[in-house]
N, C-alpha and C positions, 0 to 999 in steps of 0.2 A: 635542860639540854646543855652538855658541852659548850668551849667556846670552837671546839674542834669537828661537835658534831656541828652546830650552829655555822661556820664558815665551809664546812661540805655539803647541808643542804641550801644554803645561800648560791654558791657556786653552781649547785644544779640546776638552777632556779634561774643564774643567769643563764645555762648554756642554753635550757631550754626556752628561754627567753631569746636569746640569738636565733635561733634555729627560726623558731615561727615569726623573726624580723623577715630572714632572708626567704620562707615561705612567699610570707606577703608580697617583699620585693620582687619577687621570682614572678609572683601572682600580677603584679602594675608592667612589669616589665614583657611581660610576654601576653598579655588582654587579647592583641589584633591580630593573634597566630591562628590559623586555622586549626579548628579542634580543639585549641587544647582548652581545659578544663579548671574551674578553680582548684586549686590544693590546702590541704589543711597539715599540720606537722603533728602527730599522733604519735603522742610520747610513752613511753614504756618506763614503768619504778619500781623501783627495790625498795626494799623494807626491809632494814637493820636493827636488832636490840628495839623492833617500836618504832621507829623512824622509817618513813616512806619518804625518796625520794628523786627524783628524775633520773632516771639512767641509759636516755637513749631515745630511739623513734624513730620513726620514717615518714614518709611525705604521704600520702594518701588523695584520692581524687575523690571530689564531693559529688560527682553524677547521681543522679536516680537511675539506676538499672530500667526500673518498669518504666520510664516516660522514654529510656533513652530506646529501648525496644520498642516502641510506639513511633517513635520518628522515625527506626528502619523501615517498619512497614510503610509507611506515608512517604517517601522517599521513593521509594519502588513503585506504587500508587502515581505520584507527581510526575515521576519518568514516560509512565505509561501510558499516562493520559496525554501526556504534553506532545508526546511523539504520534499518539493519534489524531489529533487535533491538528496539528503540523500539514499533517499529509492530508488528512482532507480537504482542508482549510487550501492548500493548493489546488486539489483535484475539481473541487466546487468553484475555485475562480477561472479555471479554463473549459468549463461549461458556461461560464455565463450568466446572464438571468434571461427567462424563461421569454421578456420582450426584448433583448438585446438582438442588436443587427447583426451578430455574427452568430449565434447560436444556432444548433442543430435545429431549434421550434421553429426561429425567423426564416433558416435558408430552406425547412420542407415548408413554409407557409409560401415564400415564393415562390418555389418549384410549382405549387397548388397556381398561383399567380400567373406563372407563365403557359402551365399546361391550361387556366381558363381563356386566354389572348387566343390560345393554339386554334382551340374549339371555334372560337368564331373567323378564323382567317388560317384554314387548315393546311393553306397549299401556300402560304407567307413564307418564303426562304428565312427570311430575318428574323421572323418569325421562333421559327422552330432553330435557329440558332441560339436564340436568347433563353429559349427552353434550356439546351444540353448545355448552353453554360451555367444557367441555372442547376443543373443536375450536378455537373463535373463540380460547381459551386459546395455542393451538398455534400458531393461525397468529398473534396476534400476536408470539409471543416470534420466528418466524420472521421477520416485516417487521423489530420491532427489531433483531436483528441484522444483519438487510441493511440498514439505514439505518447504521449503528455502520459496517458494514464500508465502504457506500462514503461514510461521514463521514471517513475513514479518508482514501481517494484522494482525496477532496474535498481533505485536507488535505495533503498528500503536493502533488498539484496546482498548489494555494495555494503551500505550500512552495519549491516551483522557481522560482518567479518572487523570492523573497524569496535562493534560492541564488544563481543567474543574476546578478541584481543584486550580490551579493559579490565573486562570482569577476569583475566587470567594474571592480569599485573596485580590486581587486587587480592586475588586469591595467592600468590605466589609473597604481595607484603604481609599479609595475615601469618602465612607458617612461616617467614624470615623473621618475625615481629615474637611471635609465637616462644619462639627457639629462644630469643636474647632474651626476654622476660623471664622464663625458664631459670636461665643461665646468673644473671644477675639476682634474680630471687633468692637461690642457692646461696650466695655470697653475701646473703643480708642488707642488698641496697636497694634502692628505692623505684618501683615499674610504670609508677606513675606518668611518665610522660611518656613512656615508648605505648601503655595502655591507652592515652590518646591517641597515639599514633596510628595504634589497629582500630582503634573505631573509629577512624577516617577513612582508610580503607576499607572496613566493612558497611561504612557508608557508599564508599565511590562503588563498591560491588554491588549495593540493593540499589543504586540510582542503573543497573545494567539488568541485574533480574529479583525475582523473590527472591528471598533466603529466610531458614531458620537459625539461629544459633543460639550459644547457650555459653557460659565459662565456666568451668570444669572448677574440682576443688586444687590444684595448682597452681590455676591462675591462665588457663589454656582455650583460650576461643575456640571452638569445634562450629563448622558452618555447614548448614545440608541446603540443597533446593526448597522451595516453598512445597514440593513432592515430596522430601527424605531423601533425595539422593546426596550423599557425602561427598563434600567439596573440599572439607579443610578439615584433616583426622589428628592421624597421628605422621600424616602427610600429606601431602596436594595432591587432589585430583585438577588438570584442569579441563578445561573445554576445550575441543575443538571441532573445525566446521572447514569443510573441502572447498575453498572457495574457489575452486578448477571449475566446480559443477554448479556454477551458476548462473544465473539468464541473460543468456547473448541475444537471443533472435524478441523483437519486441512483439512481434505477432503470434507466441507460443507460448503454451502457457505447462512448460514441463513438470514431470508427474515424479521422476526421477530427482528433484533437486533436493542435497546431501542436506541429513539433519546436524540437528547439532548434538555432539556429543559430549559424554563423560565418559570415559572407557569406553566400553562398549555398550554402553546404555545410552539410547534414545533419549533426551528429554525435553526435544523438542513442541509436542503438544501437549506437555506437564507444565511449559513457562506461564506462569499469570499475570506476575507484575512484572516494572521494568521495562526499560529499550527493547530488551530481548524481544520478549513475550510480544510488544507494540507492533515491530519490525517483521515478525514470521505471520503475525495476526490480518496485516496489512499485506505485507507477499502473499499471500497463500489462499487470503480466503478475501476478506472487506474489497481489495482495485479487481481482484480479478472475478467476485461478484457486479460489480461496474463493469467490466467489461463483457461480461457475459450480456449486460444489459443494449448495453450499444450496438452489440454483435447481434441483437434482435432485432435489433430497429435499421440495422442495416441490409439484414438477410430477410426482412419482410419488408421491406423496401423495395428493393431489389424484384425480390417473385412477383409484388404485386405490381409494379410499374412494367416487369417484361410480360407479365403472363399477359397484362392489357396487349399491349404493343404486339404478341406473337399473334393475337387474333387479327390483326390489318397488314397490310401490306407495304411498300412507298410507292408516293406516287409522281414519285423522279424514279425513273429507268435505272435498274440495278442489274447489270449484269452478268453478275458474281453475286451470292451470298453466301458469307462463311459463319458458322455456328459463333458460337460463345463461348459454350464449354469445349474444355479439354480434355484430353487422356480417352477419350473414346477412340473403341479397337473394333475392327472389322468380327472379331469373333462373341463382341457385346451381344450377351439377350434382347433382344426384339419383342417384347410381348407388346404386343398394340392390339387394337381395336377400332373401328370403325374407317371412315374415309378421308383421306387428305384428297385434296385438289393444287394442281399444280398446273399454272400457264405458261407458255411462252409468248410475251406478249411482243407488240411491236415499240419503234420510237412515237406513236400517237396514242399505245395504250391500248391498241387493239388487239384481241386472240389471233397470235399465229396459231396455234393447237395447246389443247386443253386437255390434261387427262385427270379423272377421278380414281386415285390409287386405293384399294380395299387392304389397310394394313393388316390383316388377319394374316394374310397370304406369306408374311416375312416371320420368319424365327430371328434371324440376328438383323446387327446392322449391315453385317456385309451383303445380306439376302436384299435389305430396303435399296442400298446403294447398287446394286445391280440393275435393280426396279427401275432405279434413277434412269442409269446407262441405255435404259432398254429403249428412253420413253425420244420420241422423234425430237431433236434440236437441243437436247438436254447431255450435259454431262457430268456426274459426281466423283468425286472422290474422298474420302479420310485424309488432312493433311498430316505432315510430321510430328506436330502438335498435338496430334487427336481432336480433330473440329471438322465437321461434315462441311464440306464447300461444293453447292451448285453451281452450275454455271448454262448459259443460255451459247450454243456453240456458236451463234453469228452475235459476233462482238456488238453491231448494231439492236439487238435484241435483248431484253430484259425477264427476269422472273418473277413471276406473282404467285402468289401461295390462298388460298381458302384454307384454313383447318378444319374447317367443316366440325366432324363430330371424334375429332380422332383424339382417340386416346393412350398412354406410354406406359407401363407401369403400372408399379400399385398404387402411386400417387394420381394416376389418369391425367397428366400431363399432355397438351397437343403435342404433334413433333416441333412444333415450332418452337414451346419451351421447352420442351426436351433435350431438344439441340440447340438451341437458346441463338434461333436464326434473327429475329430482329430486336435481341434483345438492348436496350439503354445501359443497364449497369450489367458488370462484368464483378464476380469474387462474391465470396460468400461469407465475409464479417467486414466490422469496421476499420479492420488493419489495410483491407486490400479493396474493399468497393471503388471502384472508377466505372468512369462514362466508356462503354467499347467504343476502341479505336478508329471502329469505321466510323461509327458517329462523332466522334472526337475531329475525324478527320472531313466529313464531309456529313450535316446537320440535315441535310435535304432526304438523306436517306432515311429518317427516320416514317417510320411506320403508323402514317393517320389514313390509310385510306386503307379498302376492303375491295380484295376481290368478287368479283360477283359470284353469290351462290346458285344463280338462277338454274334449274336441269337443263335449259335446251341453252345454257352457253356455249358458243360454237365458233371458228374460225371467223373473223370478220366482225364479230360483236366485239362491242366498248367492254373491254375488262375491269378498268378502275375510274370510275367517274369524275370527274374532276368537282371541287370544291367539298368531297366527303367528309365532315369531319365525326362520322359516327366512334371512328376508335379515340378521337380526342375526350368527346364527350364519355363515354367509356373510362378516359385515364381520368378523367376529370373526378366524375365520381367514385371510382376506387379510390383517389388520394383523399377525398375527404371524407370516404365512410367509414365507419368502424372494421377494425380487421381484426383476427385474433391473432395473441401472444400468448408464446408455450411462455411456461414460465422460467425464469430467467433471476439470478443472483437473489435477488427477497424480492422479486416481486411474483405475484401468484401469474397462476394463467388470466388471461383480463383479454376481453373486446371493445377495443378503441382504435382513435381513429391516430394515424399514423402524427401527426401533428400532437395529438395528447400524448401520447405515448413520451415523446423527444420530452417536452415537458414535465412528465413525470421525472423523467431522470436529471433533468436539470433540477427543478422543487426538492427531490429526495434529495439529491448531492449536496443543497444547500442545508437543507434540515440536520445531514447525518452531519455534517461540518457546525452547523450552530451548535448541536446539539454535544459532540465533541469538546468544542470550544466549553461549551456551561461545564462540563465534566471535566475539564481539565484547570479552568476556575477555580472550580470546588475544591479539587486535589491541592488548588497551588496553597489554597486559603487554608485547609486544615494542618496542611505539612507545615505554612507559616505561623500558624498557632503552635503545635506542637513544640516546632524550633524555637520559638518564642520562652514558650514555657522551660524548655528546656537548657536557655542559655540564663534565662534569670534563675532558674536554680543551680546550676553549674558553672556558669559564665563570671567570667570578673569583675563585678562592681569597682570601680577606681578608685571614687571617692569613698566607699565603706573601706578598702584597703587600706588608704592613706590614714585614716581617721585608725583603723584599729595599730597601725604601725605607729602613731604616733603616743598611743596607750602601751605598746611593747616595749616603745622605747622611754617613755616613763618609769615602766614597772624594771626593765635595767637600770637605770640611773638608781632609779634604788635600792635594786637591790646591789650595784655599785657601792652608794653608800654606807649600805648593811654589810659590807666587806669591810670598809676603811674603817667605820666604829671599831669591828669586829678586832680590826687588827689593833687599832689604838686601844681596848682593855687587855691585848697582847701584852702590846709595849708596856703599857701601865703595871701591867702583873707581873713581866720579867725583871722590871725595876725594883718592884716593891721584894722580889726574890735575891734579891744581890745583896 
């Protein structure tokens, strides 16, 4: 060789030798940057007359493709789990445990507690105060929990629009990233670090939902849903989500709330993994199965405590009784069957006049409430409200009621829960159950004693006996006997007793939260491996850095040296020429 070929591939030898210094250095110097990736300097040579040697190169990233495709998925996995576990893991601590003193089990165990006191000291003022605040007790821990639960999808909700918005900044750095790699490629420089750059964003976008993607032969990330739908082409699709249309009232659970889009594609029940997919999973179907749950043990609550209480009477002097329910209209169906008994009693509880009303006789309600009007010392009417209200026309005088064998409907309802005349709770889910107001406002009128069904009941006879507590014992044993449940969120139809029931859904919350929590574990544990794997293959070793930069700069120096000879049998040889 030359002494001219000799100092051309010497020379090449050093550049290439600089080059993969300032790799390296590039490489210690930027370690604790998010993303980025080790580099390697991947040198391009020419071969002249037989001689091959360095003419160039570019930086290159040492990633594994297939491991780093393996992290996306588990990324999106870890999101999804983490955000499910999240929300449960709250839902299950504001239930309770199943013997805690505030729990829906503990407050119907004492409601069972105060209606057994009731039973033996039936006509106790203090008594049957202690009951309805035991009851108002109940149902509020039941509203708080429905407000907690759907503060929950409230937030969940809220949530998606705050994801959406992510995965759209992500999607939007992908084709900005897209374009300048493109562009710079063209021009023969190096994409290496702007290619870290998109697979941090195509990270921060699978930590929001699935995705597939793929890179093209130009060097072009193309990104679709975990479905196929296309997100990042040869343009941006983004998402978006009407967050105008979403859940204001916590006791509704709207049927109408806007999906989320790509164009005009749906791909809201196509999400798997990710926030997304966690966030619509938990809105839409997991709180508001809980709530469907609650809303049975509140509305069979409810029926089975009034439907006791409409069979007795009180046995404090009511002069006035107004229904429960509302929105009844004078021109309501009336389909009944058999007899109500209806008294007017005195202030000692004796029959002013009694009448046995034959409900066949009534087509509507306005037909029954005429009955009412017809009958001596009696007067009804439909208030503004839609709630039947009796009334005893000498203010001194009270109403007693027998429902004898009457029945409303096709549920066979007496009129008493029909019209939900003495009934304890008022509403019909966990959002809205309360103690009725009359009994809220005065405890005495609640309903433990029974009019007399005797036939020859008659003016002057004792109506309501004093120390009855047949309807106590009555509520006594419907709270602790098994009742059924239609089925409700996952759980099947089942007959149990109103106290198991609460407890099932406290055990379950817990269970589906534990169980959450192991699954979100697992996720964090695998993505942790994978990342692991992933940064020792790609990631920046310091010390193997330092140590190979200290080999590069050796292999300079001499070839440094292999310069200075070079030149000195120069010198030598232009001497010897002279």
């Amino acid at each position: 060789m030359s002494l001219i070929g000799s100092i051309h591939t010497t020379f090449g030898g050093m550049q290439l030798t600089e080059a993969k210094i300032a790799t390296a250095s590039a490489n210690v110097s930027n370690a604790d940057k998010t993303g980025y990736t080790r580099k390697e300097y991947q040198a391009t040579y020419t071969t002249v007359d037989g001689i091959t040697t360095p003419s160039g190169g570019i930086t290159i990233s040492t990633i594994d493709k297939q491991l780093y495709k393996a992290t996306i998925g588990d990324i999106s996995d870890n999101s999804y789990y983490s955000s499910i576990a999240t929300y449960l893991e709250s839902y299950s601590s504001s239930t309770g445990a199943v013997d805690g003193g505030n729990s829906i089990s503990a407050t119907i165990d004492d409601l069972q507690t105060q209606v057994a006191a009731l039973a033996t000291s039936p006509d106790d003022s203090s008594q049957k105060i202690n009951l309805v605040d035991s009851a108002q007790t109940l149902a509020n821990t039941l509203n708080n929990l429905s407000s907690d639960l759907q503060g929950l999808r409230q937030q969940a909700d809220q949530a998606i629009t705050t994801s959406v918005t992510n995965a759209n900044d992500a999607l939007t750095s992908i084709d900005t990233l897209n374009k300048q790699i493109l562009k710079i490629q063209n021009a023969g420089g190096s994409t290496a670090d702007l290619e870290d750059e998109r697979m941090v964003a195509l990270q921060n976008l699978a930590s929001e939902m699935d995705v597939n993607y793929f890179i093209t032969d130009t060097n072009q990330l193309r990104v679709y849903t975990g479905a196929g739908q296309p997100l990042v082409d040869s343009g941006t699709h983004l998402l978006s989500y009407d967050a105008s249309n979403t859940i204001t009232d916590a006791s509704t659970y709207p049927t109408n709330i806007a999906g989320i889009m790509v164009g005009n594609k749906d791909i809201t029940e196509n999400l798997r993994g990710g926030t997304l997919a966690a966030l619509v999973e938990l809105r839409d179907d997991t709180l508001v199965n809980e709530q469907a749950k609650l809303d049975a043990l509140a509305s069979t609550l409810a029926t089975t405590v009034n439907d006791v209480l409409n069979t007795g009477t009180s046995s404090v002097l009511r002069n006035s009784i107004t229904g429960a329910e509302t929105g009844v209209t004078s021109g309501d169906a009336f389909s009944a069957t058999g007899t109500l008994r209806l008294a007017v009693l005195g202030s000692d509880s004796n029959v002013v006049n009694v009448t046995d009303m034959d409900l066949s006789a009534y087509t509507t309600v306005g037909d029954f409430v005429t009955a009412l009007n017809s009958l001596s010392g009696v007067s009804a009417t439909i208030t503004a409200n839609g709630q039947l209200q009796i009334t005893a026309q000498d203010p001194s005088n009270g109403i007693g009621l027998n429902q004898m064998d009457s029945a409303v409907g096709s549920d066979a309802k007496s009129v008493g829960s029909y019209f939900g005349l003495n009934n304890l709770f008022t509403g019909e889910s966990a959002s809205n159950i309360q103690v009725t107001k009359d009994l809220a406002n005065n405890p005495d009128y609640l309903a433990t004693a029974t009019l007399s069904g005797s036939a020859s009941l008659a003016a002057g006879d004792r109506g309501v006996a004093t120390g009855d507590g047949t309807v106590a014992d009555n509520l006594q044993a419907a709270l602790g006997g098994k009742t059924k449940f239609s089925a409700a969120g996952n759980f099947a139809v089942q007959t149990v007793t109103l106290a198991s029931y609460a407890a099932k859904i406290i055990s379950n919350a817990a269970t589906s939260a534990s169980s959450a929590s192991s699954a979100s574990d697992v996720a964090q544990l695998t993505y942790n491996q994978t990342k692991s794997l992933l940064e020792n293959s790609a990631g920046v070793n310091i010390d193997e850095e330092t140590a190979n930069m200290t080999i590069l700069e050796s292999q300079y120096e001499a070839a440094a040296t292999m310069i200075a000879t070079i030149r000195d049998m120069f010198d030598t040889l232009m001497t010897a020429m002279r």
